[in-house]
N, C-alpha and C positions, 0 to 999 in steps of 0.2 A: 534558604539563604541564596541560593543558585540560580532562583528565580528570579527573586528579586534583584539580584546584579543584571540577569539576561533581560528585564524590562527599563533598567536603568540604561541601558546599552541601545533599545528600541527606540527609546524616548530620546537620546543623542543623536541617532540617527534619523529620526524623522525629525530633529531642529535643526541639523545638517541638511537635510533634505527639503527643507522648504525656505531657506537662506540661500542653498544652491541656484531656486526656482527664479528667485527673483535675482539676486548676483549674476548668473547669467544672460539678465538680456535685459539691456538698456532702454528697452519697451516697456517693461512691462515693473521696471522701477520706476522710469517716469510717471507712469500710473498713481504706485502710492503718493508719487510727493504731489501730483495735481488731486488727489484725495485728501491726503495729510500733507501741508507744505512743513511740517516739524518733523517728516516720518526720517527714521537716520539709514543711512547707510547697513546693511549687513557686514557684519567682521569676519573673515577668516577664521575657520577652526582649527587649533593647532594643538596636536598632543601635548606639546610641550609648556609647561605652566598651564595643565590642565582647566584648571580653576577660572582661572583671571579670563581667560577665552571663553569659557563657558558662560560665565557670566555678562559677559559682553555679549554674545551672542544671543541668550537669552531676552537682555533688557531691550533690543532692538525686537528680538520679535515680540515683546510684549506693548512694546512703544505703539509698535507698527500694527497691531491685532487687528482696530477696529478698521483702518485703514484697506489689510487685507480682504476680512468678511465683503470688505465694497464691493473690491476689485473681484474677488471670488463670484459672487452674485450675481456681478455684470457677468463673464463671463458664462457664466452655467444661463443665465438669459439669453445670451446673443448665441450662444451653440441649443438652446431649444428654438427660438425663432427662425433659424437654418435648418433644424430636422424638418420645423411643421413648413414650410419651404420648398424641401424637399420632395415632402414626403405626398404635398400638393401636384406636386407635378404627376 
């Protein structure tokens, strides 16, 4: 049972953590919405009415999913085109 709370706890934490990614930088939110112009905003997480937060926060990052895989992809593209770049030199 101990387990399954401390992966319940993982899983809040990495949707915290990847709402953090994009909330903090008005770059790289612009992104989804010129990917998704419907993609929504990330909400705050707040212990308090555990639920209702959670839940919000969830449906944006489900909103926002296919959206992210884009932005994700570009990036992991444009930082290998920069190794073999590099690594040319």
């Amino acid at each position: 049972m101990s387990n399954a709370i401390s992966e319940v706890k993982h899983w809040k934490a990495d949707l915290k953590s990847v709402a953090n990614y994009y909330r903090g930088s008005a770059r790289r939110m612009q992104s989804l919405k010129n990917l998704n112009p419907d993609a929504l905003n990330f909400p705050r997480h707040h212990e308090v009415r555990f639920a209702e937060h959670l839940i919000n926060l969830v449906k944006a990052l489900v909103t926002n999913q296919p959206a992210m895989m884009q932005h994700w992809e570009s990036i992991s593209t444009s930082t290998d085109k920069k190794k073999q770049k590099t690594n040319a030199l």
